[in-house]
C-alpha positions as CSV (number, residue, x, y, z in Angstrom):
1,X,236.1,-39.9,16.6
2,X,235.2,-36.6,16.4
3,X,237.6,-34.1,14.8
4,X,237.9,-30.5,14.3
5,X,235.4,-29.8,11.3
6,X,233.1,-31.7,13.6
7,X,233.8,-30.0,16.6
8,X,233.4,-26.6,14.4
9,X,230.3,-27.8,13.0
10,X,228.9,-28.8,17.2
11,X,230.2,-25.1,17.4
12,X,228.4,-23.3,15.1
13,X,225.1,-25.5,15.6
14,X,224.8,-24.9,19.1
15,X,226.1,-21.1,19.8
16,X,223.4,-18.9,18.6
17,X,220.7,-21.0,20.2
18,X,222.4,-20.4,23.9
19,X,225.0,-17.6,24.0
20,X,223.8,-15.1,26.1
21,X,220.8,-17.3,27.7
22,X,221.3,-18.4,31.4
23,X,221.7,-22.2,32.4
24,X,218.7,-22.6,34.6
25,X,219.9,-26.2,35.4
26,X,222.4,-28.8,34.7
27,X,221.6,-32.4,34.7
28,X,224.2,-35.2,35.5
29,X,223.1,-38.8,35.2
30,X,226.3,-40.2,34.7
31,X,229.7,-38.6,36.3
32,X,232.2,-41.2,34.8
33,X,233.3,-39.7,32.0
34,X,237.3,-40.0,30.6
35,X,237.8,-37.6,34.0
36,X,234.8,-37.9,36.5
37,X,232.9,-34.2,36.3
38,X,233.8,-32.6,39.2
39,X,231.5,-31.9,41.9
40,X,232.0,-28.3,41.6
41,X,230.5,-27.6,38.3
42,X,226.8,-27.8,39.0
43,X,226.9,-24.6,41.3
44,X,229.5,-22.8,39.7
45,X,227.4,-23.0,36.1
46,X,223.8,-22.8,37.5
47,X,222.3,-19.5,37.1
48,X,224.7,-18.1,35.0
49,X,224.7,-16.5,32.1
50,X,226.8,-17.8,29.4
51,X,228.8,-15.4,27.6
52,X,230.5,-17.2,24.5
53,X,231.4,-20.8,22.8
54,X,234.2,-21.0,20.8
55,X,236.8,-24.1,19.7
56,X,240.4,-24.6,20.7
57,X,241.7,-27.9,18.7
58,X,238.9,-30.4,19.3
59,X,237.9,-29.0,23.1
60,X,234.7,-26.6,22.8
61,X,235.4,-23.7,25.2
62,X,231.9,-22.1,26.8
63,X,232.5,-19.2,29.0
64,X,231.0,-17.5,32.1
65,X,232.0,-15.0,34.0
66,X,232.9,-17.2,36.8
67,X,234.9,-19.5,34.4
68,X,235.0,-21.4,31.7
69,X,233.4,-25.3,31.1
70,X,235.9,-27.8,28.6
71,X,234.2,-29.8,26.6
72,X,235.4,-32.8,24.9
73,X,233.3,-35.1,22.5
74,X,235.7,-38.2,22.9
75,X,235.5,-41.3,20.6
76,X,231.8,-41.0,20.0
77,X,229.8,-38.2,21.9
78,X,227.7,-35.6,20.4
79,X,225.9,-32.2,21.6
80,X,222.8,-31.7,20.3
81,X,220.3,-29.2,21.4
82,X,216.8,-30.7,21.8
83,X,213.3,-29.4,23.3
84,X,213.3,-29.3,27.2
85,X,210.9,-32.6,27.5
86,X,212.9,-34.8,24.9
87,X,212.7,-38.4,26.2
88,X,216.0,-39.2,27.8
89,X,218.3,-42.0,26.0
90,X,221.1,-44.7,27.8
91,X,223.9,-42.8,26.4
92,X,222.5,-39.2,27.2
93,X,224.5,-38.4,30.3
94,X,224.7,-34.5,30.6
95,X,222.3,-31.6,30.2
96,X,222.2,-28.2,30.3
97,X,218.5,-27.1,30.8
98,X,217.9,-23.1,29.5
99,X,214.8,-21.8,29.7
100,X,213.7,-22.7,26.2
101,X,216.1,-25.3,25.0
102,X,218.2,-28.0,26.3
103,X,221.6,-28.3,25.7
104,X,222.2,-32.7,25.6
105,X,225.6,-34.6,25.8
106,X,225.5,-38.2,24.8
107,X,228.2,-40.2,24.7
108,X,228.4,-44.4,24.5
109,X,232.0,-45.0,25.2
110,X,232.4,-42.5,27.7
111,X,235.8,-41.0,26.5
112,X,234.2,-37.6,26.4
113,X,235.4,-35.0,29.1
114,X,233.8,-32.1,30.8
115,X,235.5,-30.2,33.2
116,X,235.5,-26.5,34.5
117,X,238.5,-23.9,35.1
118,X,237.9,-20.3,36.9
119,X,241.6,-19.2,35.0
120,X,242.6,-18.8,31.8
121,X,240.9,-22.1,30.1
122,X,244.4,-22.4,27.8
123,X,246.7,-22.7,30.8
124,X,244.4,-25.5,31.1
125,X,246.4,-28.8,31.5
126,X,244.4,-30.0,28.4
127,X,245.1,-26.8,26.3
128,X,248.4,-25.5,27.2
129,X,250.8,-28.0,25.3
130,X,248.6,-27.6,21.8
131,X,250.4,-25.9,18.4
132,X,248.5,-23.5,16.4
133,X,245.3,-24.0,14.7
134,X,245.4,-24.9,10.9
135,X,243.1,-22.9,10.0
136,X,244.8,-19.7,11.8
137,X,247.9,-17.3,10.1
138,X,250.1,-19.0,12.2
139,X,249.6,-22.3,10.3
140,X,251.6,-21.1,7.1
141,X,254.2,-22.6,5.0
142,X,257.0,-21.0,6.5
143,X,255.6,-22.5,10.2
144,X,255.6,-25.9,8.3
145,X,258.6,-25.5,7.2
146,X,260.6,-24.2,9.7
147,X,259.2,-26.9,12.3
148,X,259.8,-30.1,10.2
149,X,263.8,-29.3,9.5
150,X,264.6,-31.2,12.4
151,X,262.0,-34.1,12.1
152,X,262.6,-37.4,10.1
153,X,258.9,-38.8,11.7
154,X,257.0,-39.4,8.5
155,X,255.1,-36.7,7.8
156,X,251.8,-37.8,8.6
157,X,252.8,-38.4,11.8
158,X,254.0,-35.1,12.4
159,X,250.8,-33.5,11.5
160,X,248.7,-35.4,13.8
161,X,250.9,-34.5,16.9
162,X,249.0,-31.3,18.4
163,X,252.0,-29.7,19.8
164,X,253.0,-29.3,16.1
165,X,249.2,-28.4,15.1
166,X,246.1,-28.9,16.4
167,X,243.2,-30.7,15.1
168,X,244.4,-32.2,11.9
169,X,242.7,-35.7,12.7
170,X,243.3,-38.9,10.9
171,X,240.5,-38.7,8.3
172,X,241.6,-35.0,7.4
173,X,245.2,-35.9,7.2
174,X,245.0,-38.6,4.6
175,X,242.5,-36.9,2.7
176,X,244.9,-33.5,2.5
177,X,247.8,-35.5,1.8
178,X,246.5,-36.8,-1.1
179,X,245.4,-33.6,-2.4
180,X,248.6,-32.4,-2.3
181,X,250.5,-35.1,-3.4
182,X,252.2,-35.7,-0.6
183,X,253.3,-39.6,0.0
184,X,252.0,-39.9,4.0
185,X,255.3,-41.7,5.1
186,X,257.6,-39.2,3.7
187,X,260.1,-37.9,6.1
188,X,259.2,-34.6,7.4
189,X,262.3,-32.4,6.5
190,X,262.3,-34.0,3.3
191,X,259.1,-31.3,2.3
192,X,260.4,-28.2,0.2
193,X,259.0,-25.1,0.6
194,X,256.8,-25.9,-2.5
195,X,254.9,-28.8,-0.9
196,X,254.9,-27.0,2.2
197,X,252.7,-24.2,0.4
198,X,250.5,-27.0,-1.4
199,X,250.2,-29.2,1.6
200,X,249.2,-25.6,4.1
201,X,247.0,-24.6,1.2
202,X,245.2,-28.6,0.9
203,X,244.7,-28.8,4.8
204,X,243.0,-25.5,5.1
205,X,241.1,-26.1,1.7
206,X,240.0,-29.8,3.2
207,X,239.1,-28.6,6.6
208,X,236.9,-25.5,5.5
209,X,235.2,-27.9,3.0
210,X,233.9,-30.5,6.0
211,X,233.0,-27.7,7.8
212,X,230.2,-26.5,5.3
213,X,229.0,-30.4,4.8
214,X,228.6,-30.5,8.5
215,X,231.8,-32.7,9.3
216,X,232.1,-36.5,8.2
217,X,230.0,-39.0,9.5
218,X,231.4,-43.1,9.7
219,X,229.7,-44.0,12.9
220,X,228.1,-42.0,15.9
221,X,228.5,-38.3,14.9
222,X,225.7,-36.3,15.0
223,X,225.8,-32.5,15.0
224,X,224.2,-29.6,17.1
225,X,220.7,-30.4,15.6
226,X,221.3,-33.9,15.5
227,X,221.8,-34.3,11.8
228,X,224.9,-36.0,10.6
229,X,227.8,-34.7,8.9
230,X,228.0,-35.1,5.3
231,X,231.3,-35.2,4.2
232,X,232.0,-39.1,4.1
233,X,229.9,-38.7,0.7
234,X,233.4,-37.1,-0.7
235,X,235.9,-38.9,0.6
236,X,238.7,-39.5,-1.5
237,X,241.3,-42.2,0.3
238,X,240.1,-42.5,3.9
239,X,238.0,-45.7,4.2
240,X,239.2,-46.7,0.9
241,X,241.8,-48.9,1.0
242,X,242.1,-51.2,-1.8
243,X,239.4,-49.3,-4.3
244,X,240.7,-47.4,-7.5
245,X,242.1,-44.2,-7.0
246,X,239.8,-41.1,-8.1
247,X,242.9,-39.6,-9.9
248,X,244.4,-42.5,-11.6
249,X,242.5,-45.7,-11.1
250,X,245.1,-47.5,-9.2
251,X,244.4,-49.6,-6.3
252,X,244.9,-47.2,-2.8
253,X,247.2,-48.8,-0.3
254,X,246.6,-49.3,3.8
255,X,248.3,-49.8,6.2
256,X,248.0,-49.4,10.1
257,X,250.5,-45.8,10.8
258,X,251.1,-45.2,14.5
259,X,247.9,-47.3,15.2
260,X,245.8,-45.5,12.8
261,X,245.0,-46.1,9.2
262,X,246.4,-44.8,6.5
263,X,245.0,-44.8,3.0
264,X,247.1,-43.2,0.0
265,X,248.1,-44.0,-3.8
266,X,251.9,-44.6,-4.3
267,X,251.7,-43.4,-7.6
268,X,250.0,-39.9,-6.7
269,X,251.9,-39.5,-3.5
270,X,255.5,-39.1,-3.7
């Protein structure tokens, strides 16, 4: 599904093309999304100028003066900007017509979400439980470790709860893992304050690096101008279980971790 560096990328693809360009008309072909899109949001966004897009986690925040629509790409959706008479595919179930571009949400499982708030979107059932963003100050390694004393959950586990941080999907948190040499099933208050610096320092340095290839790519992602995200190409342990590891040639082990995989070398990883 769609993560964070791919949400950034969506982000940064589609912002400059429409911030500050008013939504002549919005489209909706199909209403059943995770939650149904609420009658409401066609006249409160229509004729409005929108003001700013921006990312909390993996939701895409864009912002009127009346309020603010919450996007979420789900398993498998993707906004893409495309010309105003684009031919229309099954799976394209939202637009957002501007006056020279149109702003297209398509989405084959349907686990995607857009609804609309006229408060403050992070009081936002959706947004107010989430932890800090990795990529922010307030994702350091004195956060890290003064939030894991407590926690014996492996720490994989830990990461990928977004009330501890936000956004560190499952393909980012085995890749940083690895980087840092952490072993993904080590308890979390076992981490010194070392490996909390390394492992801070590997998530940030993983994240910001799928961000400039345009996120990763294993199935439906596409971008803001529909190309996909490029940084499958570097994978080092995510979608590798069993092959030699990059480092030391030893076979990577998987196994299924709160329902998700998890690929990691137990000779790299302690």
């Amino acid at each position: 599904m769609p993560e964070l560096p791919e949400v950034e990328t969506t982000k940064r693809g589609i912002a400059p093309h429409i911030t500050g360009k008013v939504l002549k008309r919005v489209v909706v072909r199909n209403a059943k999304l995770r939650w149904p899109i609420p009658e409401t949001l066609i006249p409160a966004l229509e004729n409005q100028t929108l003001l700013d897009v921006s990312r909390r986690g993996k939701y895409l925040l864009l912002r009127f003066a009346s309020g603010t629509a919450i996007w979420h790409l789900g398993m498998s959706g993707s906004l893409r900007l495309v010309e105003p008479e684009a031919p229309i595919g099954k799976h394209d179930h939202v637009d957002w017509q501007f006056a020279n571009i149109t702003l297209r949400f398509n989405d084959p499982r349907r686990f995607g979400a857009l609804l609309w708030t006229d408060t403050n979107p992070e009081m936002h059932f959706l947004l107010t439980h989430l932890g800090p963003e990795p990529l922010s100050d307030a994702f350091d390694a004195d956060y890290l470790y003064r939030q894991t004393r407590k926690s014996k959950q492996g720490i994989k586990t830990w990461l990928m709860n977004a009330q501890n941080v936000v956004g560190v999907g499952n393909i980012y948190a085995n890749e940083s893992l690895f980087a840092s040499g952490v072993h993904p099933l080590k308890p979390a208050n076992r981490l010194s304050q070392s490996k909390c610096e390394r492992l801070v320092s590997e998530i940030k340095k993983v994240l910001n690096h799928s961000i400039t290839r345009g996120g990763t790519t294993l199935r439906d992602f596409v971008g803001g101008d529909g190309k996909p995200g490029y940084f499958a190409q570097e994978l080092s342990v995510y979608g590798r279980g069993g092959e030699p590891c990059k480092r030391c040639g030893k076979a990577l082990t998987e196994k299924r971790v709160g329902q998700r995989t998890t690929v990691y070398c137990i000779r790299c990883q302690a």
